[in-house]
py3Dmol code that shows the C-alpha trace and the ligand (Angstrom):
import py3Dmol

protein = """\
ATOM      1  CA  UNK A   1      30.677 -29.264  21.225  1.00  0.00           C
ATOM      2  CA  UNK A   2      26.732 -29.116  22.438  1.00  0.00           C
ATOM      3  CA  UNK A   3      26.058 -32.626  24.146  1.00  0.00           C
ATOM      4  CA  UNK A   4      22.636 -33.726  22.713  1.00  0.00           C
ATOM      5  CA  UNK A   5      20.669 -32.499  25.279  1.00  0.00           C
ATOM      6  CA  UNK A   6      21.698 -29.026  24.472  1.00  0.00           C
ATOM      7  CA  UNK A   7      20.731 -29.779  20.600  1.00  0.00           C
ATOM      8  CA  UNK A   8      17.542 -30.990  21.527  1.00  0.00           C
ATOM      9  CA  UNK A   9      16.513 -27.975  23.493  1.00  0.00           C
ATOM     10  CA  UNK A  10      17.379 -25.726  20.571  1.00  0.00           C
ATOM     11  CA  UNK A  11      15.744 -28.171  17.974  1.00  0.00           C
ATOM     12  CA  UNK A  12      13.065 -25.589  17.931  1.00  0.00           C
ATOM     13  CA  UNK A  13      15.671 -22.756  16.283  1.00  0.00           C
ATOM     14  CA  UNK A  14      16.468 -25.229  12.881  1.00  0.00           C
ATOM     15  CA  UNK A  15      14.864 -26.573  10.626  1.00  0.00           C
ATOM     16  CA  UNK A  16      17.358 -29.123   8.346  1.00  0.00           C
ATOM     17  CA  UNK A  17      16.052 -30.780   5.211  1.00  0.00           C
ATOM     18  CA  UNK A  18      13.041 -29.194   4.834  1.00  0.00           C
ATOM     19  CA  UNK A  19      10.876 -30.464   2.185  1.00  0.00           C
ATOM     20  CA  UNK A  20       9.100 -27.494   0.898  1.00  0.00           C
ATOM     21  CA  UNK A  21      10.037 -23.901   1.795  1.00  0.00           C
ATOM     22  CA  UNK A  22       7.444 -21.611   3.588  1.00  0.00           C
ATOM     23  CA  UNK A  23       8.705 -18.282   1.658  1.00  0.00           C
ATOM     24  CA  UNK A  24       9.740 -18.368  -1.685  1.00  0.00           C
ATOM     25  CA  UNK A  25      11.515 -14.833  -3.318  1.00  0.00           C
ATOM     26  CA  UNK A  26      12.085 -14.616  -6.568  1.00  0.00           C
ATOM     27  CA  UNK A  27      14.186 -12.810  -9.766  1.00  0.00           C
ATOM     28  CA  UNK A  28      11.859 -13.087 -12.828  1.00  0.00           C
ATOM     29  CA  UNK A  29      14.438 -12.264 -15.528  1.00  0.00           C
ATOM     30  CA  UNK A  30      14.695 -12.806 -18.813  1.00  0.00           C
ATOM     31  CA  UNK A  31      11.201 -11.126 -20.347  1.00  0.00           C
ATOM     32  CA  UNK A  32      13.078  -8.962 -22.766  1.00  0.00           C
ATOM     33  CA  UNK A  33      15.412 -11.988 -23.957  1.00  0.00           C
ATOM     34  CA  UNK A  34      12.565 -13.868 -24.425  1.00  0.00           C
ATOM     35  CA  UNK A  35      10.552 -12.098 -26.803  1.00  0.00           C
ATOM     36  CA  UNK A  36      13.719 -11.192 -28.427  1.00  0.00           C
ATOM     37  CA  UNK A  37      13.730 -14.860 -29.259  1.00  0.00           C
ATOM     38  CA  UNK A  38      10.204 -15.493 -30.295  1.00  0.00           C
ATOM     39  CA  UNK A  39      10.683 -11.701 -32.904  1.00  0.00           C
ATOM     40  CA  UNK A  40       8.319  -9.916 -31.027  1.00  0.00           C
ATOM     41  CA  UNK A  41       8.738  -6.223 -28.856  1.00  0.00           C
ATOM     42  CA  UNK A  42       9.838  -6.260 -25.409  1.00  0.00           C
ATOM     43  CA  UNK A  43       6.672  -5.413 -23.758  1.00  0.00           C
ATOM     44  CA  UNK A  44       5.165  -8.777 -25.388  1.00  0.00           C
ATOM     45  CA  UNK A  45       7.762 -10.713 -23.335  1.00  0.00           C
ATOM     46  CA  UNK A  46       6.884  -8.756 -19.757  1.00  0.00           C
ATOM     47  CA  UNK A  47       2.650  -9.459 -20.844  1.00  0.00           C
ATOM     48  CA  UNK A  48       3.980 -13.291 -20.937  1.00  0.00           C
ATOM     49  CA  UNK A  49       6.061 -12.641 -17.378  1.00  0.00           C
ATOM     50  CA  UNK A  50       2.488 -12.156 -16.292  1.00  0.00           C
ATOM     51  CA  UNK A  51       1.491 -15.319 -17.394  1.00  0.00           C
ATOM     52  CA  UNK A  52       4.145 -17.103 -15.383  1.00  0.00           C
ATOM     53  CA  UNK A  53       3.487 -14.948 -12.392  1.00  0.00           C
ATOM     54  CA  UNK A  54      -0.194 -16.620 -12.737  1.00  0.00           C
ATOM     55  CA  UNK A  55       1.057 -19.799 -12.803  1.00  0.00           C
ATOM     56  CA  UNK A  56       3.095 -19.527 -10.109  1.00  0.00           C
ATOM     57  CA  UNK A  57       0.928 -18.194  -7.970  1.00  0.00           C
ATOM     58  CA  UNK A  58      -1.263 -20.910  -8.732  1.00  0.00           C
ATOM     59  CA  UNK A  59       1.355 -23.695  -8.054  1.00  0.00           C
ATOM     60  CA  UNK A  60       2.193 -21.850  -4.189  1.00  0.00           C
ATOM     61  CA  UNK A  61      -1.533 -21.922  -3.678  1.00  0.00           C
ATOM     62  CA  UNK A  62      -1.695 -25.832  -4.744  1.00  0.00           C
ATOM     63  CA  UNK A  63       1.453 -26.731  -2.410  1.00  0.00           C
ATOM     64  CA  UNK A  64       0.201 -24.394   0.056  1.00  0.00           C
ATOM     65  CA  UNK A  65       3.582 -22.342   0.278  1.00  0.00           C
ATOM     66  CA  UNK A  66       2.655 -19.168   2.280  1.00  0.00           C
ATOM     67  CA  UNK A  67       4.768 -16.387   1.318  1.00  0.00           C
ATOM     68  CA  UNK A  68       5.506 -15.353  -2.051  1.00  0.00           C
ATOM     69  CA  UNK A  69       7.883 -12.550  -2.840  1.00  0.00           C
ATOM     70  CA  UNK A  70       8.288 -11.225  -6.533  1.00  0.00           C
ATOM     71  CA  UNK A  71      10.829  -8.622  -7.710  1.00  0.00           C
ATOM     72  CA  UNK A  72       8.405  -6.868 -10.525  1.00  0.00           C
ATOM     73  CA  UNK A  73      10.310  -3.342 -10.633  1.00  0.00           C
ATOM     74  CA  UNK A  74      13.538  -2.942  -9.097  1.00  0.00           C
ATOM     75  CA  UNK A  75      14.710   1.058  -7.896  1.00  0.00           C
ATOM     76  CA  UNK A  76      17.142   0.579 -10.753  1.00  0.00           C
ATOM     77  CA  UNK A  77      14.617  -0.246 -13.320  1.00  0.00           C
ATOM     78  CA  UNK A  78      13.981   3.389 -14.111  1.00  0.00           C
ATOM     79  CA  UNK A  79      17.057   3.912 -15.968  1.00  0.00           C
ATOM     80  CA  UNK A  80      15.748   1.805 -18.407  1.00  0.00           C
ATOM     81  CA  UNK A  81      14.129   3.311 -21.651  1.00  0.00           C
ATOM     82  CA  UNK A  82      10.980   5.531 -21.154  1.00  0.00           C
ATOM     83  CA  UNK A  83       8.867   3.902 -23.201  1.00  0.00           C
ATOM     84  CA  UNK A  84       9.649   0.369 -21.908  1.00  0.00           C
ATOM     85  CA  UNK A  85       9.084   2.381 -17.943  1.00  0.00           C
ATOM     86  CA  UNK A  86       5.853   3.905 -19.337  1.00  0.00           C
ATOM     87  CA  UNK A  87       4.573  -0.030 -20.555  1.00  0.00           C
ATOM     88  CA  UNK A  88       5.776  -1.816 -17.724  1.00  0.00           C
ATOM     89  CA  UNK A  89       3.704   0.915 -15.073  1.00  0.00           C
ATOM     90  CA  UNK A  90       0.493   0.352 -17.758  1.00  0.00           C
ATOM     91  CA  UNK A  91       1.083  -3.308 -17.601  1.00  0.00           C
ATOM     92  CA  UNK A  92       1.191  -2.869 -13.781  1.00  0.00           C
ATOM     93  CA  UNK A  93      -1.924  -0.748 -13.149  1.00  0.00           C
ATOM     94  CA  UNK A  94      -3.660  -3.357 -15.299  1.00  0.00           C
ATOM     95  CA  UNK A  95      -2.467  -6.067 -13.434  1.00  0.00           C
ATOM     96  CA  UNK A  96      -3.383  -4.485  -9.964  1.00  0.00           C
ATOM     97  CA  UNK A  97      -6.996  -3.343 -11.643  1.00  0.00           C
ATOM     98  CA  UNK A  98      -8.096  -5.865 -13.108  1.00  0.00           C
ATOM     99  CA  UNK A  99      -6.465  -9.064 -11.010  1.00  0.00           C
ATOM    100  CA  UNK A 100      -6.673  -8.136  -7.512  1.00  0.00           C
ATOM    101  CA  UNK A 101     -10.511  -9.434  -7.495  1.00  0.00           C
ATOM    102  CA  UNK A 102      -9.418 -12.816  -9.129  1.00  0.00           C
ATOM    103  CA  UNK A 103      -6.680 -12.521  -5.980  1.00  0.00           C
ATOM    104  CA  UNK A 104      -8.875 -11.932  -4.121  1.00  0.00           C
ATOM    105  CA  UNK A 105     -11.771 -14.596  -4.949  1.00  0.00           C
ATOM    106  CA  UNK A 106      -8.809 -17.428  -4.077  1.00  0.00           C
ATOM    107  CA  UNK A 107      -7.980 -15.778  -0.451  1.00  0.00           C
ATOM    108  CA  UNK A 108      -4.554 -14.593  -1.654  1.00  0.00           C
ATOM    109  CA  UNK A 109      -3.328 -11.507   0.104  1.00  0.00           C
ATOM    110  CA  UNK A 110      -1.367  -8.833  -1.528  1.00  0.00           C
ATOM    111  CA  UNK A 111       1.251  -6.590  -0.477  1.00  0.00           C
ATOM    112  CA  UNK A 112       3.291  -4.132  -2.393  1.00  0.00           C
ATOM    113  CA  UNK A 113       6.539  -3.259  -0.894  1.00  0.00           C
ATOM    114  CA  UNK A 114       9.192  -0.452  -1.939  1.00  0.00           C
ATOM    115  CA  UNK A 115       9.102   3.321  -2.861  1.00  0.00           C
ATOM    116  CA  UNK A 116       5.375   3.731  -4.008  1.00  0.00           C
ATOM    117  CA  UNK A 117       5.556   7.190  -3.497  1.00  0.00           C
ATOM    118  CA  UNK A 118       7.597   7.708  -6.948  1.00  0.00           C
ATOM    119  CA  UNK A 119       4.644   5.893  -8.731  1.00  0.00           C
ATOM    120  CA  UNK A 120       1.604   8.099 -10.202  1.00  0.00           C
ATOM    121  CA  UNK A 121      -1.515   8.542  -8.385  1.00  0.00           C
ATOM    122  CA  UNK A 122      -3.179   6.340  -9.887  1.00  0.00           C
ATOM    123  CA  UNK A 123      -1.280   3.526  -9.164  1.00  0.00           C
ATOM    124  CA  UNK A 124      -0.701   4.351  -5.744  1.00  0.00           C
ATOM    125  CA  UNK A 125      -4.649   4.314  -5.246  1.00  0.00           C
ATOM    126  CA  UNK A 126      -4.452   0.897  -7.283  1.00  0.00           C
ATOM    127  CA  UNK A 127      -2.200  -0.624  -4.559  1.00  0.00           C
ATOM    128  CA  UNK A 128      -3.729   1.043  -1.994  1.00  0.00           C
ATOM    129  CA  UNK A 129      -7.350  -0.471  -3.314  1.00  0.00           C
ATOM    130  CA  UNK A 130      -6.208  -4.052  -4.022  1.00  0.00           C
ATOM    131  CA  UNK A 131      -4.089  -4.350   0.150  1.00  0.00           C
ATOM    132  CA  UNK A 132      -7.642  -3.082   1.528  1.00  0.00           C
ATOM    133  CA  UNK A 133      -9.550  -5.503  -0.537  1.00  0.00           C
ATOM    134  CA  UNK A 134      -7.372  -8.529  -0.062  1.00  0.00           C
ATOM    135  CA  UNK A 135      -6.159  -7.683   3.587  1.00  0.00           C
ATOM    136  CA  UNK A 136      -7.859 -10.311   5.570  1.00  0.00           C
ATOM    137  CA  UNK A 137      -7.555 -13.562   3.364  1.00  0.00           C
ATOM    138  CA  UNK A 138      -5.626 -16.129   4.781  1.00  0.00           C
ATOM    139  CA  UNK A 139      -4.528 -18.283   2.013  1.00  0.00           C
ATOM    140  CA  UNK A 140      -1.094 -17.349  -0.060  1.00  0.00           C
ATOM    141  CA  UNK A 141       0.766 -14.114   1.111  1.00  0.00           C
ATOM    142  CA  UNK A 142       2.065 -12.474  -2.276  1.00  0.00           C
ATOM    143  CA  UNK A 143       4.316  -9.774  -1.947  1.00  0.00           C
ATOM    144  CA  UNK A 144       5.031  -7.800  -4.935  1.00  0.00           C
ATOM    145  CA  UNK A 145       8.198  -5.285  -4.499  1.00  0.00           C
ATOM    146  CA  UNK A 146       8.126  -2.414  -6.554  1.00  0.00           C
ATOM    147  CA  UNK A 147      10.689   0.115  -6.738  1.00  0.00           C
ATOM    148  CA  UNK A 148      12.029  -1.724  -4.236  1.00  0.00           C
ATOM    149  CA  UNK A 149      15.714  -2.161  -3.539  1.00  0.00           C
ATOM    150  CA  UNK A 150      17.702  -3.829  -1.050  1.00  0.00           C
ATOM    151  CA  UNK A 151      19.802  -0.840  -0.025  1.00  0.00           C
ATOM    152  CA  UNK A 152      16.897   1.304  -0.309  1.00  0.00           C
ATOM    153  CA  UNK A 153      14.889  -1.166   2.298  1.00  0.00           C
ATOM    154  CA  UNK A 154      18.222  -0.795   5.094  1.00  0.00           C
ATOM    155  CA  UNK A 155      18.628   2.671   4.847  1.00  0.00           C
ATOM    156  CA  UNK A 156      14.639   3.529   5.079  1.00  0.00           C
ATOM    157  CA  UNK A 157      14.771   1.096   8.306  1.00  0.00           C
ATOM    158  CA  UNK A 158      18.194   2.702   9.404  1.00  0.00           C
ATOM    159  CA  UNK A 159      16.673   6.742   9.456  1.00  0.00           C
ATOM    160  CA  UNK A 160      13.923   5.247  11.182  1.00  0.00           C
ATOM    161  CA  UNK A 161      16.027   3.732  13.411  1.00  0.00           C
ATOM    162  CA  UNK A 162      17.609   6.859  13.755  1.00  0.00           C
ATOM    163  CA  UNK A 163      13.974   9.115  13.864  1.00  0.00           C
ATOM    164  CA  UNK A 164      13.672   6.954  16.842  1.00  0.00           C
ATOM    165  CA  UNK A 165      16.697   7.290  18.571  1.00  0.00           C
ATOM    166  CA  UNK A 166      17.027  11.135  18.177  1.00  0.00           C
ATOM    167  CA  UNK A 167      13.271  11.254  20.212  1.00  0.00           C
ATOM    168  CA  UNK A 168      15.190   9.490  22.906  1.00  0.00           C
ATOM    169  CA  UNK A 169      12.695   6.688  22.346  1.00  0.00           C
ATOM    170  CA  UNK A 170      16.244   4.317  21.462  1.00  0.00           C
ATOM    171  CA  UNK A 171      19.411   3.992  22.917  1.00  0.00           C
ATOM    172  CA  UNK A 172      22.015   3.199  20.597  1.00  0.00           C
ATOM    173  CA  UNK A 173      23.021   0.268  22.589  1.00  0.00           C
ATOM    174  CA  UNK A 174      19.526  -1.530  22.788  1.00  0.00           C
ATOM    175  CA  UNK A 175      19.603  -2.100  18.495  1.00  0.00           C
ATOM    176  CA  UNK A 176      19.743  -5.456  18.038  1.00  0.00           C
ATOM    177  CA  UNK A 177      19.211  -7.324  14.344  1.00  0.00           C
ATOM    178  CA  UNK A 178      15.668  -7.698  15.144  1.00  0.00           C
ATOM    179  CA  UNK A 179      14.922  -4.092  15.747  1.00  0.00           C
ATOM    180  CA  UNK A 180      16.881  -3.818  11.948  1.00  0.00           C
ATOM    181  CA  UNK A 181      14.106  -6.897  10.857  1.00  0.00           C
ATOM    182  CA  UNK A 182      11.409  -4.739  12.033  1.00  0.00           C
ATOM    183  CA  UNK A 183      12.009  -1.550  10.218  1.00  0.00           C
ATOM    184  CA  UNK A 184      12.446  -3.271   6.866  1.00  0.00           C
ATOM    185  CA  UNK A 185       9.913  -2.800   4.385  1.00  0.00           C
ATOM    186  CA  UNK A 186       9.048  -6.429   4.040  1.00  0.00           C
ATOM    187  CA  UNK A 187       9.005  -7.132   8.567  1.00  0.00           C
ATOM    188  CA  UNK A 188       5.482  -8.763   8.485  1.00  0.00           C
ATOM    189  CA  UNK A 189       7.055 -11.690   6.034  1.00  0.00           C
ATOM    190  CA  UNK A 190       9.781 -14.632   7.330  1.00  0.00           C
ATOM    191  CA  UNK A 191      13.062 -14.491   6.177  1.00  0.00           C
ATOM    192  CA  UNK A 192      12.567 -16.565   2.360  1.00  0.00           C
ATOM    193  CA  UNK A 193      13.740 -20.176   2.488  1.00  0.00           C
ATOM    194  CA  UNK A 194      14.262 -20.175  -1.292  1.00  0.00           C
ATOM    195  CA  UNK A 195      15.354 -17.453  -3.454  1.00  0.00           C
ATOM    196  CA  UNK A 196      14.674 -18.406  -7.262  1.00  0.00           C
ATOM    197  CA  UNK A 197      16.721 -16.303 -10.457  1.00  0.00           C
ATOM    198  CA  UNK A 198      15.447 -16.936 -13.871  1.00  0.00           C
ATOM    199  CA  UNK A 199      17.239 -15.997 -16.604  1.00  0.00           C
ATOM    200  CA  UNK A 200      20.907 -17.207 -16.091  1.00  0.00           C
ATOM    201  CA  UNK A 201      22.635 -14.171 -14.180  1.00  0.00           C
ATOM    202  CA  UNK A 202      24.094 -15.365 -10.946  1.00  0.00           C
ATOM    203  CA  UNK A 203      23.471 -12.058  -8.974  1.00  0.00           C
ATOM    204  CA  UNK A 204      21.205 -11.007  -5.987  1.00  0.00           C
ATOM    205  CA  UNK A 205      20.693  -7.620  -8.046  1.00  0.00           C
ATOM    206  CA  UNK A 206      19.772  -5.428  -4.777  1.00  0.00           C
ATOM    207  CA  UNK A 207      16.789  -7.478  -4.202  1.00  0.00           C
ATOM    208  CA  UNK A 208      16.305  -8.488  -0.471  1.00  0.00           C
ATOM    209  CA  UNK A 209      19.785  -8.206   0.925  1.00  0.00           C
ATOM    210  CA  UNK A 210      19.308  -8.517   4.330  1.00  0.00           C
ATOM    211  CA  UNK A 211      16.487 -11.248   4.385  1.00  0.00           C
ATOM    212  CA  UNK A 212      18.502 -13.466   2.132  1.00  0.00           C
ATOM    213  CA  UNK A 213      21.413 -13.939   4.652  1.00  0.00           C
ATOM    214  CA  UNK A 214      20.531 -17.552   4.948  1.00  0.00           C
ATOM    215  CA  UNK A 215      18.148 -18.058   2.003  1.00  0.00           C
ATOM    216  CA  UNK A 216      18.993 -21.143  -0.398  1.00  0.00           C
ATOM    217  CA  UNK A 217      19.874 -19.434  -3.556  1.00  0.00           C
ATOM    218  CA  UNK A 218      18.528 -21.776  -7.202  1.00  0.00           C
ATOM    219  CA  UNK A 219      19.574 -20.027 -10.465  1.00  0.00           C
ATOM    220  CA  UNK A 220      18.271 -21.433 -13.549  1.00  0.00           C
ATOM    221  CA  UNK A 221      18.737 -20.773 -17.440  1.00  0.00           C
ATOM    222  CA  UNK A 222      14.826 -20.477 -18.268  1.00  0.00           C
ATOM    223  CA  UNK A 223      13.902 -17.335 -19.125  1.00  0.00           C
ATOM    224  CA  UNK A 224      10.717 -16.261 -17.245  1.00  0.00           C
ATOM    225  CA  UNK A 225       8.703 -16.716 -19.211  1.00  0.00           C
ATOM    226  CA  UNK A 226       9.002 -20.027 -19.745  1.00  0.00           C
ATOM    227  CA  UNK A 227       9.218 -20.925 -16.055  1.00  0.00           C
ATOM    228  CA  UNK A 228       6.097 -23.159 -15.745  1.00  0.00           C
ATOM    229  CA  UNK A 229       5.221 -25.890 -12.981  1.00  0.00           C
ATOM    230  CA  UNK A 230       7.268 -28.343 -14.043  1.00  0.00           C
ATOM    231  CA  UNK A 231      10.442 -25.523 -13.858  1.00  0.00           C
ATOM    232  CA  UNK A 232       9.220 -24.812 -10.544  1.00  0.00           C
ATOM    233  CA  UNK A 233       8.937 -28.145  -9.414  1.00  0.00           C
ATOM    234  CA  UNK A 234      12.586 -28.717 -10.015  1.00  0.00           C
ATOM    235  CA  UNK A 235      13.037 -25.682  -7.888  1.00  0.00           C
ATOM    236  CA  UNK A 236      11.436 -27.232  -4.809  1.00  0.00           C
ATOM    237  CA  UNK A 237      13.117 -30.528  -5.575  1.00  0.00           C
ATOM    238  CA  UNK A 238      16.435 -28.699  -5.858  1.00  0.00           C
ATOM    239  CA  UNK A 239      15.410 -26.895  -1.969  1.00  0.00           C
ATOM    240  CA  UNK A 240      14.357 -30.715  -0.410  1.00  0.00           C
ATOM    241  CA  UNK A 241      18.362 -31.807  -0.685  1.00  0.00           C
ATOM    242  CA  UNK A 242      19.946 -28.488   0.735  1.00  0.00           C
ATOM    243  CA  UNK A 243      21.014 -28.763   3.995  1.00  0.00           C
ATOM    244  CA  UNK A 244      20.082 -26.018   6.254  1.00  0.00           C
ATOM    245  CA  UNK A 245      22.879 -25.515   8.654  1.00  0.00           C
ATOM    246  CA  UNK A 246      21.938 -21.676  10.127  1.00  0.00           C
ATOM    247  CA  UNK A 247      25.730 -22.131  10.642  1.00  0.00           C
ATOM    248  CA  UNK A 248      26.178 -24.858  12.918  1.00  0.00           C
ATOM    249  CA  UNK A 249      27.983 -28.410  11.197  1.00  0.00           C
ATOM    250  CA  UNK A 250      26.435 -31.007   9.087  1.00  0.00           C
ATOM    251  CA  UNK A 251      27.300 -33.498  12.163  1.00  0.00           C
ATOM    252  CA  UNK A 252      25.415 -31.369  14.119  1.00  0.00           C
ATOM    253  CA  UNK A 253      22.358 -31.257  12.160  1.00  0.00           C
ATOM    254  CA  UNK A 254      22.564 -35.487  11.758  1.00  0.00           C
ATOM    255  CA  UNK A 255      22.329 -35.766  15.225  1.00  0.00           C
ATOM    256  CA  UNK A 256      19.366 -33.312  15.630  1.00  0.00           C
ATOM    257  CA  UNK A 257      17.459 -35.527  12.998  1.00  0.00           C
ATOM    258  CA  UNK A 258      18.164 -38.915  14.913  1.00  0.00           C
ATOM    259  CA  UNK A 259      17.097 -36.737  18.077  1.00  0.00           C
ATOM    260  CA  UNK A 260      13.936 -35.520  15.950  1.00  0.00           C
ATOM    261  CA  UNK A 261      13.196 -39.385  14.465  1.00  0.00           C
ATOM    262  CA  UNK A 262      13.890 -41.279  17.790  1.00  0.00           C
TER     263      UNK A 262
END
"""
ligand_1 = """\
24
LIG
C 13.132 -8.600 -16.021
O 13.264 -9.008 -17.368
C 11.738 -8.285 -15.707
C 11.273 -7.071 -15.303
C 12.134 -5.899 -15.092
C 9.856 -6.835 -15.067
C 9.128 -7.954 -14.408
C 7.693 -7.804 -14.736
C 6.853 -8.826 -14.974
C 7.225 -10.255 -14.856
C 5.464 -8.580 -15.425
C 4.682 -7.776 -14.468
C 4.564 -8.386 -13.133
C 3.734 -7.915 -12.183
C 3.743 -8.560 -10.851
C 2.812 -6.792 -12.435
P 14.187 -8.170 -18.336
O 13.336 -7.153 -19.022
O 15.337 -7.611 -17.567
O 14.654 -9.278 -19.338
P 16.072 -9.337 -20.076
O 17.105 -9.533 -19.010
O 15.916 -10.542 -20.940
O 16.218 -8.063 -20.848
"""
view = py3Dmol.view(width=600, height=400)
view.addModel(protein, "pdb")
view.setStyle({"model": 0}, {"cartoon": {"style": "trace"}})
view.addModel(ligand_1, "xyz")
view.setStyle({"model": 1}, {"stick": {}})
view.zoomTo()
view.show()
């Protein structure tokens, strides 16, 4: 067992009972079930998802969380109806049109990660507009992924990996996790402390498979919709009680904390 001169020299690596997280990822689920409950189309329910997105945005601004990640179209998603695609890529353009200069005006900077080049033109140039305009604020880091899937983001890294190897710029034996971490699609965000699912399913759903290796997962019956602050406050006060371990024991992590508060 490390003596407590060893812990204290590695107090740097953990971080154990944090009380807010510095990247939060989330699952919004539940648009469709939503306005299925309130008689109205499907689309109505993803134009409300917007509205919570707002609001949450707002609330990581006001606690000053950094990083915000947001699962908005999954790879998978486009096996879903056409029209319901079509809607959902309007609603998006809009969003990236006519938001990204209200982003913008409270220092948030946006990033789209995933598989743009499936997406039209004009939405590409959208994305491509809001980054440039946003890409120096330094307040709230919101990362939307987009055709984005977990297995997608590891094999992407791993041909690049590859691309690199095969120009005899790699050897085989000097890939280590973090040259993995630095090919993903999401490598200028940390890891997310707190990974949020609305809607009741208990699933990771090919989001960020790799990053979440150590993420605190909180699922919650709301549908997104209706996730407001007070929703999201129970989020972070669910985080402040987890104990981070990064795989070492809960004695362990006591002692770094009387260590820490001696
Ligand atoms: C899942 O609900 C939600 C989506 C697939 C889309 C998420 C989109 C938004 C919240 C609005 C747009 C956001 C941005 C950032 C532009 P679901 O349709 O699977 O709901 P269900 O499980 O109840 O059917």
């Amino acid at each position: 067992m490390p003596d407590e001169k060893h812990i204290a020299d590695n107090e740097e690596d953990v971080s154990s009972y944090p009380s807010l997280p510095t990247h939060i990822a989330v699952i919004m689920d539940g648009n469709g079930r939503w306005a299925k409950r309130h008689g109205l189309p499907r689309i109505s329910g993803h134009r409300r998802g917007l509205e919570s997105v707002r609001t949450m945005v707002k609330a990581c601004a006001d606690y000053k969380i950094p990083y915000l990640t947001l699962f908005a179209f999954s790879s998978e998603n486009w096996r879903r109806p056409p029209a319901e695609v079509n809607l959902l890529m309007d609603l998006f353009a809009n969003a990236l049109e006519q938001k990204a200069r209200r982003l913008h005006e409270n220092n948030v900077c946006l990033r789209i990660v995933g598989d743009t080049s499936r997406f039209s033109p004009k939405i590409r140039m959208l994305i491509q507009r809001a980054e440039t305009l946003t890409r120096n604020n330094d307040g709230l880091k919101l990362t939307i992924a987009a055709n984005y899937g977990g297995r997608w983001d590891v094999t992407q890294a791993c041909q690049r990996i590859a691309r690199d190897a095969a120009a005899g710029n790699l050897k085989a034996e000097d890939v280590t996790e973090d040259t993995i971490a630095q090919c993903l699609a999401t490598s200028f965000l940390p890891e997310p402390d707190l990974f949020i699912r609305t809607g009741g399913e208990r699933r990771v759903s090919n989001f960020l498979l790799w990053q979440l290796a150590y993420t605190e997962l909180y699922f919650t019956e709301t549908l997104w919709p209706a996730f407001d602050g007070e929703e999201f406050e129970q989020a972070l006060a669910s985080f402040a009680k987890r104990e981070r371990r990064f795989g070492r024991t809960g004695d362990q992590i006591v002692n770094q904390r009387q260590i820490r508060n001696a």
